[in-house]
C-alpha positions as CSV (number, residue, x, y, z in Angstrom):
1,X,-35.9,174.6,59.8
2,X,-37.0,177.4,62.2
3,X,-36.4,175.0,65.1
4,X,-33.2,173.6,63.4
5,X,-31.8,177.2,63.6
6,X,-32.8,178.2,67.4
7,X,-31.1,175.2,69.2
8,X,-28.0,173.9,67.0
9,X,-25.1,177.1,66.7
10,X,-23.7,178.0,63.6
11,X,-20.8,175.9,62.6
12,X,-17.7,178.3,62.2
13,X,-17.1,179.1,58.3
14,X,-20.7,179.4,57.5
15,X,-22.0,182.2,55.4
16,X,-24.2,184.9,56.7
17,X,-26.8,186.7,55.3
18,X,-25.9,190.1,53.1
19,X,-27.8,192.1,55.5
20,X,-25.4,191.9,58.5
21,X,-23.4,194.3,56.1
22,X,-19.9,192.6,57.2
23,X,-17.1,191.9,54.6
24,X,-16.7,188.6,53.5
25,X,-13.1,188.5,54.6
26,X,-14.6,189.3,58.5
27,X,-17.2,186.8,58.3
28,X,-15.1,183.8,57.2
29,X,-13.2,182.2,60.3
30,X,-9.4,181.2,58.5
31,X,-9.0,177.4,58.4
32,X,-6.8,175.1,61.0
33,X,-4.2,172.9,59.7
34,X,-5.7,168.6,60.6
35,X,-2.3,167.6,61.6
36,X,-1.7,170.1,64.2
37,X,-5.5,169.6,66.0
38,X,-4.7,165.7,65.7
39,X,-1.1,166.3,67.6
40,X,-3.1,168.7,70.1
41,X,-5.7,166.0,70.9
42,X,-3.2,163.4,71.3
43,X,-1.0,165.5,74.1
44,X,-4.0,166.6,75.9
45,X,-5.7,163.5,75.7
46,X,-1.4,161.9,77.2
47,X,-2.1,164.8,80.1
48,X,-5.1,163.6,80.9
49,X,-4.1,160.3,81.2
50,X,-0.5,160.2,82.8
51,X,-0.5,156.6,84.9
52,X,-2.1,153.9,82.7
53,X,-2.1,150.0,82.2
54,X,-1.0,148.5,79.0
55,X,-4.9,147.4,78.1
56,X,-6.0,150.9,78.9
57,X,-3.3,153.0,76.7
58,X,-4.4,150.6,73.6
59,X,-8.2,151.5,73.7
60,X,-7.3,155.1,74.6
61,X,-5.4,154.8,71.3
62,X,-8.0,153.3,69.7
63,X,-9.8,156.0,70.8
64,X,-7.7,158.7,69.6
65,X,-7.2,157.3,66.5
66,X,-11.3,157.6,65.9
67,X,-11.0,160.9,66.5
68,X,-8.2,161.2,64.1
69,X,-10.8,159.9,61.3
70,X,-13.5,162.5,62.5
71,X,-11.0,165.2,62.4
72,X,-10.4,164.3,58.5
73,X,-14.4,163.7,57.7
74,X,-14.1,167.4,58.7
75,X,-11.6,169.0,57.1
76,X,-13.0,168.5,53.5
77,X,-16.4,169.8,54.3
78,X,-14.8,173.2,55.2
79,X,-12.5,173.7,52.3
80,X,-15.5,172.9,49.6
81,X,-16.6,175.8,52.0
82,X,-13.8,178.2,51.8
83,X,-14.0,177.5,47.4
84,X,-17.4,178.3,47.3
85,X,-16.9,181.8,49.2
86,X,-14.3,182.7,47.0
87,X,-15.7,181.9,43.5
88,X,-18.6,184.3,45.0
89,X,-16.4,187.3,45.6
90,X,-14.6,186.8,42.4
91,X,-17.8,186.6,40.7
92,X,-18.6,189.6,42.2
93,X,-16.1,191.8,41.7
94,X,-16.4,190.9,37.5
95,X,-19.6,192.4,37.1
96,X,-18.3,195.7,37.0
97,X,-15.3,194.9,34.5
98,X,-15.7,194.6,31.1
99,X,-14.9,191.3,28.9
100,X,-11.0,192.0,27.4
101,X,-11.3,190.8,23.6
102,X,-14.1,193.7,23.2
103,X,-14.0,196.7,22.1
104,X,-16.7,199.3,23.3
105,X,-17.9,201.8,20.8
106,X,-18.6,204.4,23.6
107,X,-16.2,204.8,26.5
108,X,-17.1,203.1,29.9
109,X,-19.4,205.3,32.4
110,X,-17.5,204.5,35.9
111,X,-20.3,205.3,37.8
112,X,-19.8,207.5,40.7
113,X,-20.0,206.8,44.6
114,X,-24.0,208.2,44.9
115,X,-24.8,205.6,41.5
116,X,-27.8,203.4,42.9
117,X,-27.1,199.5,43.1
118,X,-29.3,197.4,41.3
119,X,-31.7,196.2,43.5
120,X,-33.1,192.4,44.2
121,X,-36.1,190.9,42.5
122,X,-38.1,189.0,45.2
123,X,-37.8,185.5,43.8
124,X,-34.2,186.3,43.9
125,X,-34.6,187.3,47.7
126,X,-36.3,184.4,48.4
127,X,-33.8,182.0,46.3
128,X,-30.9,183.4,48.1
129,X,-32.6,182.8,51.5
130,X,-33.5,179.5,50.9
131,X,-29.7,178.3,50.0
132,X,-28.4,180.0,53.5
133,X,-31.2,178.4,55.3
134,X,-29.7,174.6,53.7
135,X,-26.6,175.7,54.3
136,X,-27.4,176.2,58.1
137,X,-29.2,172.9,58.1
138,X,-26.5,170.4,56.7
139,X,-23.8,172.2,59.4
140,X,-25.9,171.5,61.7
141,X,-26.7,168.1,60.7
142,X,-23.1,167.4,60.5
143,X,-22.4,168.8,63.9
144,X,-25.2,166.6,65.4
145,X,-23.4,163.2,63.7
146,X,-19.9,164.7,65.0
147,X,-21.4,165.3,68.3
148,X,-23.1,161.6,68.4
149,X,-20.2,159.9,66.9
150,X,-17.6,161.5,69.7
151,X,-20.6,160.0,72.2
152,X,-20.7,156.5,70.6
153,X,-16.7,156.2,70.8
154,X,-16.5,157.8,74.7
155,X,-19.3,155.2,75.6
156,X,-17.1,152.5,74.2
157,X,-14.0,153.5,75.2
158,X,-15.6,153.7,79.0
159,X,-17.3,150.5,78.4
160,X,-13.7,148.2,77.4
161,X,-11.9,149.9,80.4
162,X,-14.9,148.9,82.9
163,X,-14.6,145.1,81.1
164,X,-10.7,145.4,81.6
165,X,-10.9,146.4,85.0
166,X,-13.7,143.2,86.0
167,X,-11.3,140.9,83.7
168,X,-8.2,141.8,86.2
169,X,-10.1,141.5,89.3
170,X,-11.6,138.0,88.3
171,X,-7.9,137.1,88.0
172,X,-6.7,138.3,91.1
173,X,-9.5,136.4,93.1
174,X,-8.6,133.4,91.2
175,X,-4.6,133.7,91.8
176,X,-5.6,134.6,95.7
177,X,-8.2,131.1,95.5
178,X,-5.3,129.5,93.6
179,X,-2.9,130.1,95.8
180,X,-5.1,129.1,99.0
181,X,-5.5,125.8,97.4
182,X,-2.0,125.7,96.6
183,X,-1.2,126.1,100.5
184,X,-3.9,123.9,101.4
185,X,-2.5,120.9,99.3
186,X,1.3,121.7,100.8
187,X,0.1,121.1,104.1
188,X,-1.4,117.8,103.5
189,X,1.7,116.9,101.5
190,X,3.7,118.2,104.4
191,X,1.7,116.2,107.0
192,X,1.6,113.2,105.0
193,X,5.9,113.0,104.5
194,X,6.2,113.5,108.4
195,X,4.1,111.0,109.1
196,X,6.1,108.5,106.9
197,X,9.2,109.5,108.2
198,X,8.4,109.3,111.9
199,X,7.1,105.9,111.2
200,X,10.4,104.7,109.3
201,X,12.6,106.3,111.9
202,X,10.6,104.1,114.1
203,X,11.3,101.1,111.9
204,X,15.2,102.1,111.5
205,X,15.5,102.3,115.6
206,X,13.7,99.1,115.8
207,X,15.7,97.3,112.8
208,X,12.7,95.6,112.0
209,X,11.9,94.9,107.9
210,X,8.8,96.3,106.9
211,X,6.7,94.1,105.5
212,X,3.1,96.2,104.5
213,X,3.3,98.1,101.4
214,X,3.8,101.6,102.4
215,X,2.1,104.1,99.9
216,X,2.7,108.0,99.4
217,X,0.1,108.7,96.9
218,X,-0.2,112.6,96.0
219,X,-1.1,114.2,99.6
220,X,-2.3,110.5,101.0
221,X,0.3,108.1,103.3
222,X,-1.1,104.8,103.8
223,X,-0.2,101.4,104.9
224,X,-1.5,98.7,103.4
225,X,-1.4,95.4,105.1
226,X,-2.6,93.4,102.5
227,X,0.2,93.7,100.7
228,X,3.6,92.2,101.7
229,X,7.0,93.4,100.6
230,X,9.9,91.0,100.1
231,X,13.1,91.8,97.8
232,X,13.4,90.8,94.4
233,X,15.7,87.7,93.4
234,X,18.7,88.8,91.6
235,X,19.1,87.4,88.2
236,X,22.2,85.6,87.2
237,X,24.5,87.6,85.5
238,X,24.9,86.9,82.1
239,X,27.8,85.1,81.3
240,X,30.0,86.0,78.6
241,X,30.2,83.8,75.8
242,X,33.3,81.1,75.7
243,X,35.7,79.6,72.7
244,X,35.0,76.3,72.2
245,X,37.7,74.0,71.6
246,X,37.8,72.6,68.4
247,X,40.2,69.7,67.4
248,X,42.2,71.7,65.3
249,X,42.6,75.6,66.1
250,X,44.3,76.7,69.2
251,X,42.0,78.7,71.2
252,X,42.8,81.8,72.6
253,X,43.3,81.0,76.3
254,X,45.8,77.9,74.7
255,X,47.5,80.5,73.2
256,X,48.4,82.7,76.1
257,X,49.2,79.4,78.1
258,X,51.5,78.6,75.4
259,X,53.1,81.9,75.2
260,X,53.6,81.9,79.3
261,X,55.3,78.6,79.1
262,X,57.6,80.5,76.1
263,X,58.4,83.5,77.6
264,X,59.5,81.2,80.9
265,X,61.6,78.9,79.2
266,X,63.2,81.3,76.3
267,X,63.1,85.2,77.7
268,X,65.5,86.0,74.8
269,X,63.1,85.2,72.1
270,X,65.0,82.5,70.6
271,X,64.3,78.5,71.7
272,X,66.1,75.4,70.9
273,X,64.6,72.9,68.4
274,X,64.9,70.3,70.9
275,X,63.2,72.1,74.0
276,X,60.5,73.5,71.2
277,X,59.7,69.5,70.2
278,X,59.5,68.9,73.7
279,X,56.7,71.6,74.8
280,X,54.7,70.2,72.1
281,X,54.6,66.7,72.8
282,X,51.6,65.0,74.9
283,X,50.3,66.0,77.2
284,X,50.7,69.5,76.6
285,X,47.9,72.3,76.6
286,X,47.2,71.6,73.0
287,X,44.2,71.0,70.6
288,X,43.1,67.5,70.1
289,X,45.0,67.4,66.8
290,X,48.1,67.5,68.3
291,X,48.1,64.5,70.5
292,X,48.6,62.1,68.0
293,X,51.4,63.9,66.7
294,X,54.9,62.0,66.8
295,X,58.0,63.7,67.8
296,X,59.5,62.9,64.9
297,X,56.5,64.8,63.5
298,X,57.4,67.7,65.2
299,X,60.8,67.9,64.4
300,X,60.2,67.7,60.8
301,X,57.4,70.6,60.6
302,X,59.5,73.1,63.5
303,X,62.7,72.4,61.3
304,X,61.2,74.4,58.3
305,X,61.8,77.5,60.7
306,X,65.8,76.7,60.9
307,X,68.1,79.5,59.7
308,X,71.4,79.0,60.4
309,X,71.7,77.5,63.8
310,X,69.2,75.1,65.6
311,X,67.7,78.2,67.3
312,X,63.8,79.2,66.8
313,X,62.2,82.5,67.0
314,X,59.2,81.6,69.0
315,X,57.2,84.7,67.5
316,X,56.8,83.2,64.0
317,X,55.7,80.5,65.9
318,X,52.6,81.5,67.9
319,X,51.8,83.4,64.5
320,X,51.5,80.3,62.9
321,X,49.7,79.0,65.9
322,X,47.1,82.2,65.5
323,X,45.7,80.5,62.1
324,X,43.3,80.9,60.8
325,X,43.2,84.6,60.9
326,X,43.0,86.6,57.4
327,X,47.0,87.9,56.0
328,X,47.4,91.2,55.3
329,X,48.4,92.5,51.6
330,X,51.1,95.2,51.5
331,X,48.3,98.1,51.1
332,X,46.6,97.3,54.5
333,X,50.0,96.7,56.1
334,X,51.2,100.3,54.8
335,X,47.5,101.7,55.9
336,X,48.2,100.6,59.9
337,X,51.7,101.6,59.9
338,X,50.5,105.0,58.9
339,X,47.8,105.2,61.5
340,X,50.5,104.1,63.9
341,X,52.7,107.0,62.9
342,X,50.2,109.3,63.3
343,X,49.4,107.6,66.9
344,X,52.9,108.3,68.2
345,X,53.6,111.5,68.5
346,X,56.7,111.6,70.4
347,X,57.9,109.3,67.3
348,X,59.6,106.8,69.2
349,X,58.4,104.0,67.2
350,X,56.2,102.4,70.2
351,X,52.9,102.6,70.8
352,X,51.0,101.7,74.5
353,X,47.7,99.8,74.9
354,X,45.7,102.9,74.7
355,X,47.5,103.7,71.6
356,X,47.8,100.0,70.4
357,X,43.5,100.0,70.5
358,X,43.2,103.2,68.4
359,X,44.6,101.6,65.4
360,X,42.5,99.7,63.3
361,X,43.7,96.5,61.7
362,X,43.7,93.9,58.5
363,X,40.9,92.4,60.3
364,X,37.6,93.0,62.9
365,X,35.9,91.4,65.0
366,X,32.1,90.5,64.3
367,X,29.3,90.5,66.5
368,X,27.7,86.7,65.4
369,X,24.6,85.5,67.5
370,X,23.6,82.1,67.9
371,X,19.8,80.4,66.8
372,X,18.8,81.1,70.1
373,X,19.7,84.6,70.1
374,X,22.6,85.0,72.6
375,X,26.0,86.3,71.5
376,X,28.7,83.7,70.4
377,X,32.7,84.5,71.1
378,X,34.0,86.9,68.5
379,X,37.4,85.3,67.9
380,X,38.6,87.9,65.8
381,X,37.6,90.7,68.6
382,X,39.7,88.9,70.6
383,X,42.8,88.2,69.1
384,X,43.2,92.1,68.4
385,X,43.6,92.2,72.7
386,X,45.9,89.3,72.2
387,X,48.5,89.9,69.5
388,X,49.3,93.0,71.5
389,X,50.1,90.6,75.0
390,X,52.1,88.4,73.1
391,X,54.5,91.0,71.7
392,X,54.6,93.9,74.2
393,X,57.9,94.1,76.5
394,X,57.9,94.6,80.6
395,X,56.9,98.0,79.7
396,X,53.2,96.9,78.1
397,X,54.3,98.8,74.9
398,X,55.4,97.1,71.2
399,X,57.3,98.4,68.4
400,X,54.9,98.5,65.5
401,X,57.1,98.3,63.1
402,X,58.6,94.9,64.6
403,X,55.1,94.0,64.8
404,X,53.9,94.3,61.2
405,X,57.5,93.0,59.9
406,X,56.7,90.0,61.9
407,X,53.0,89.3,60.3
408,X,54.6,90.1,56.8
409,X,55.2,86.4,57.0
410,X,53.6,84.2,54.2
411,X,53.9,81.1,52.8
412,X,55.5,81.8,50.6
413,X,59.0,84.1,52.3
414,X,59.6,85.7,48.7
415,X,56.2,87.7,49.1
416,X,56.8,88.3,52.8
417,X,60.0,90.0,51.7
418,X,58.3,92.4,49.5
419,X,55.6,93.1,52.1
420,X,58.5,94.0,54.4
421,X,60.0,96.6,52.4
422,X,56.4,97.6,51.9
423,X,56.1,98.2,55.9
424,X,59.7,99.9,55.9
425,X,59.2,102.2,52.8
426,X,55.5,103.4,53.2
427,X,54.8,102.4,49.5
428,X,53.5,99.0,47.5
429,X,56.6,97.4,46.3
430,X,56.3,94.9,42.9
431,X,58.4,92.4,41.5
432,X,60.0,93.9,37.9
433,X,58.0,91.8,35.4
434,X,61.8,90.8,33.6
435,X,63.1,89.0,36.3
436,X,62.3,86.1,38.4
437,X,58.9,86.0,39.9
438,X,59.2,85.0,43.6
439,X,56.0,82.5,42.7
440,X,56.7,79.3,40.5
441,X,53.4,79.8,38.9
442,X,54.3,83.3,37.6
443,X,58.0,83.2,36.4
444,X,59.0,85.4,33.3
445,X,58.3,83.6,30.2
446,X,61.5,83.7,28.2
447,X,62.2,82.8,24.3
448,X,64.2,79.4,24.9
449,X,67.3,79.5,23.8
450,X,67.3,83.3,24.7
451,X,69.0,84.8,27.5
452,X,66.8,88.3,28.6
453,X,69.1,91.4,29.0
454,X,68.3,92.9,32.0
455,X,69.4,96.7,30.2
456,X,66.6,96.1,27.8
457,X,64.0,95.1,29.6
458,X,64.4,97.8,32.1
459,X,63.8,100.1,29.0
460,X,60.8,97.8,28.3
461,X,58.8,97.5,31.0
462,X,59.4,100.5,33.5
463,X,58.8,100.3,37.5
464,X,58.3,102.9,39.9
465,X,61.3,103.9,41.7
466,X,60.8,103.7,45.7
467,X,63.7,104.8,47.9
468,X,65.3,102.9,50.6
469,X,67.7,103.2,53.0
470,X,71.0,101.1,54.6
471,X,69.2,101.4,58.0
472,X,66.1,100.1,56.2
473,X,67.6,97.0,54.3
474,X,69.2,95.9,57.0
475,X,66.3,96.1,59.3
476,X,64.5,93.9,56.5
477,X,67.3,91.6,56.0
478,X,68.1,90.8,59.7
479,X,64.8,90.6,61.2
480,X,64.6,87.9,64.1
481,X,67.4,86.1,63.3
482,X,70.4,85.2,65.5
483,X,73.7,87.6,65.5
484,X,75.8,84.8,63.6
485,X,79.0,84.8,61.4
486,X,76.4,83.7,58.3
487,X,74.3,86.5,59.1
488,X,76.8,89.0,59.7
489,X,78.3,87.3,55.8
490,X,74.8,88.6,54.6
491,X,74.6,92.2,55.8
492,X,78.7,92.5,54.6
493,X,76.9,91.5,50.8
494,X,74.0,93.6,51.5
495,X,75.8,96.6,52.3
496,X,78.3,95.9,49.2
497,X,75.2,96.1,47.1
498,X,73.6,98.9,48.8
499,X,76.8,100.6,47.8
500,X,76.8,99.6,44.1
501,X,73.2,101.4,43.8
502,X,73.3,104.3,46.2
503,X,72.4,107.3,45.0
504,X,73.9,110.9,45.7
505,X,70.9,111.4,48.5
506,X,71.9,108.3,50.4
507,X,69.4,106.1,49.4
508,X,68.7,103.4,46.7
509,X,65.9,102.1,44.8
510,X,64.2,99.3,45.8
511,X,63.8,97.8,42.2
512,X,67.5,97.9,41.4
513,X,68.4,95.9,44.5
514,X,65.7,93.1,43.3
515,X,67.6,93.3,40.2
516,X,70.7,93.0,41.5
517,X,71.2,89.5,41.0
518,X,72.7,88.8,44.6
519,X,70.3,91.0,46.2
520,X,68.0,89.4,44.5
521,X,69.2,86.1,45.8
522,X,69.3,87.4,49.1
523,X,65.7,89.2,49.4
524,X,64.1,85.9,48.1
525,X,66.0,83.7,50.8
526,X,65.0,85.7,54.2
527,X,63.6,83.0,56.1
528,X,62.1,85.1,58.7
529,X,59.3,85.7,56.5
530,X,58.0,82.2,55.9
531,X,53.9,81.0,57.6
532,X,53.9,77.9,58.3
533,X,50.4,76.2,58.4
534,X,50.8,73.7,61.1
535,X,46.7,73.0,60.5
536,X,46.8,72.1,57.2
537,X,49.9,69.8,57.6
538,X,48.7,68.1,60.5
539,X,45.1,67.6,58.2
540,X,47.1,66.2,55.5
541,X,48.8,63.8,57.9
542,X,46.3,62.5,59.4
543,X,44.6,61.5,56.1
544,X,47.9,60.3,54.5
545,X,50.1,59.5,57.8
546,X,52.7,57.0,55.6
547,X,53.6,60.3,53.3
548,X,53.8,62.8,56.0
549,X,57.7,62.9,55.8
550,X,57.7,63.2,52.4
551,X,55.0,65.7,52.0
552,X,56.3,68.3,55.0
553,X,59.1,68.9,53.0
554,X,57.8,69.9,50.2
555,X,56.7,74.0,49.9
556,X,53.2,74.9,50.9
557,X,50.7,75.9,48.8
């Protein structure tokens, strides 16, 4: 303990002996707040340090923040220190005073200034020396862990910058070796390009084919002559898939031959039954069907078309030519007239090609492939393309609303009347279940004997009420048909019932007019809306010829 005493100094705070005759307030050194030594270290150890790399300022944080922990091992220590030296001093002072609660039966003696102290047994001496002496030990103990902590975390911190500092020049030697190599293998790259290119400029001067394979592998050029270079043959193109002709259906190209040939003859639109018989007839561009086919034949199914004079719209006829293609129902008719309103913006009631192709139809074209795998002609596909030469004007653009009046047509022309004012009105028009039904198979059942008031079965059996105009009736009523005194007759009666039924907004509904018995009458007799199947009466020909005649009069189921 001797030796302890000689080489480590006192630690500040510790108590001295009673012999140095100091006050206790001049021998204790007043405390240090942590927090201000911890911000001191920090800026002295930021001056020391001013220029630093980013690997370096995190171990010298690392290293402050060790001290930081030291810093607060300490501070405890010293306060246990600073409590102990005042519970002495207060323990000291209460000697003298006497215990409150008490009473004294004598008065206390306050001894004077010359009173003798008490004085010391030895063991007490000795006691008392012994605790200053293990007091001055474990300070100095604790200074010598302080001291070899501090070391420790120097010797590390010294020891990561010296690996940091070796790390960075390894990796400068290896970017400055990198980059040699890098220059190295640009030169031989470098060499080997020239070296091609002076030997095809020689090739291109000479206009010679070069035969050898000529390699540029990496940084290598080389020519090798075992190896021979000739072009490629050129595969066939593929070749789109064709119609084939079948004995019965017109295929498309027959079609567009046909319609040339009609546009030629009749610009107007309207053809003679006569000249029409005579384009049909052998050996015209036809299907195989049709060459067997008398002109009698012809007369008999082309007659069904007749309205008034001995004129044909030619339309209806390449319709009927267009079988089989699926017929549209008044909802998909009022569907593409929608999208073709929204196509037109300048609302002019035509559409172009480009506008034509955005609308989608009653029907698409399917993608079929054949056993072998290759694509077969989509007929549908094409007849989209089609419809839209056959109608469109010397301007390439068609009225749609022309257009879908014209494929309203149907076998029967009583429900290609209502899918016309369908197309005109933008709504799904129904026959009023009291009156007569447009089909023979569904005609009103009535009580016999009975005659069914139409008053009453309005009441009874209620229909929607759709609004239509003059403009539209007409439209209806007069499509492709010839400007004749009949059909001028018709619009006069048309217009006389419009009249009758017009409301105050200058429309009427579409149900009163089918109830109206004459526009009734009229409506159900528009023969611009009747298909003709010239397939199927040409199949029932041919397996009945002696009641062909007979049978092509008769309506089509």
């Amino acid at each position: 303990s001797s030796g302890i005493n000689a080489e480590w100094p006192l630690r500040p705070g510790a108590v001295e002996s009673e012999e140095s005759g100091e006050p206790e307030s001049q021998r204790r050194i007043p405390l240090v707040s942590r927090k201000a030594l911890e911000r001191e270290s920090r800026k002295s150890a930021r001056r020391e340090t001013p220029e630093q790399d980013c690997e370096e300022a995190q171990i010298l944080e690392a290293y402050m923040s060790g001290q930081a922990v030291v810093e607060q091992l300490k501070q405890p220590s010293a306060d246990e220190d600073a409590q102990d030296a005042g519970k002495g001093k207060a323990k000291g002072k209460d000697k003298g005073k006497p215990k409150k609660g008490k009473k004294s039966a004598s008065p206390a003696v306050t001894p004077n200034a010359g009173t003798p102290v008490p004085e010391l047994t030895p063991e007490e001496i000795a006691k008392q020396k012994m605790l200053e002496r293990a007091g001055l030990e474990g300070a100095a103990a604790l200074l010598c862990e302080e001291r070899s902590f501090s070391l420790k975390l120097a010797i590390v911190k010294l020891r990561a910058i010296t690996v940091i500092k070796e790390l960075k020049e390894r990796a400068a030697q290896m970017y400055d070796v990198q980059q040699e190599w890098l220059g190295q293998r640009f030169k031989k790259e470098m060499e080997s390009i020239r070296t091609m290119c002076d030997m095809l400029s020689d090739v291109i001067e000479s206009e010679k084919a070069v035969l050898p394979q000529v390699l540029l592998s990496d940084d290598t050029f080389m020519v090798d002559m075992g190896y021979k270079m000739f072009d490629p043959p050129i595969p066939p193109p593929t070749e789109a898939p064709i119609e084939i002709p079948t004995p019965d259906v017109f295929t498309i190209a027959q079609i567009q031959e046909l319609h040339k040939n009609l546009k030629e003859i009749a610009p107007s639109g309207f053809i003679s039954l006569d000249l029409l018989v005579e384009m049909f007839e052998p050996p015209a561009f036809l299907p195989e069907m049709w060459m067997n086919v008398t002109s009698q034949q012809l007369e008999e199914i082309f007659s069904r078309h007749l309205c008034e004079t001995k004129y044909v719209n030619w339309q209806i006829v390449l319709v009927s030519c267009l079988l089989p293609i699926p017929l549209p129902n008044q909802k998909q008719l009022i569907d593409t007239v929608n999208q073709y309103k929204k196509i037109d913006k300048l609302q002019s009631g035509r559409v172009d090609m480009a506008g034509y192709a955005q609308g989608d139809l009653w029907f698409i074209g399917d993608l079929v492939l054949s056993p072998e795998g290759s694509s077969q002609f989509d007929r549908l596909g094409h007849l989209k393309t089609t419809i839209f030469t056959l109608l469109c004007d010397d301007s390439y653009t068609v009225d749609f609303t022309d257009f879908l009046l014209l494929f309203c047509a149907d076998p029967e022309p009583g429900n290609g009347a209502l899918k016309a004012l369908s197309v005109v009105t933008g709504e799904q028009v129904d026959w009023p279940q009291y009156i007569e039904s447009p089909e023979p198979a569904k005609e009103f059942d009535c009580v016999p004997g009975s005659i069914p008031s139409i008053a009453g079965a309005e009441a009874e059996f209620p229909i929607k009420s759709i609004p239509i105009t003059l403009e539209q009736l007409l439209r209806v009523v007069s499509f492709n048909r010839m400007q004749t005194a009949s059909l001028k007759l018709i619009q006069e009666e048309i217009i006389g019932v419009f009249g009758e039924l017009q409301n105050s907004d200058g429309t009427a509904d579409v149900g009163s007019i089918l109830v109206h018995p004459k526009g009734r009458d009229i409506v159900l007799h528009t023969p611009s809306y009747l298909l003709i199947d010239y397939r199927t009466l040409l199949m029932e020909s041919a397996v009945q010829d002696s009641k062909f005649v007979d049978r092509v009069g008769q309506p089509l189921v």
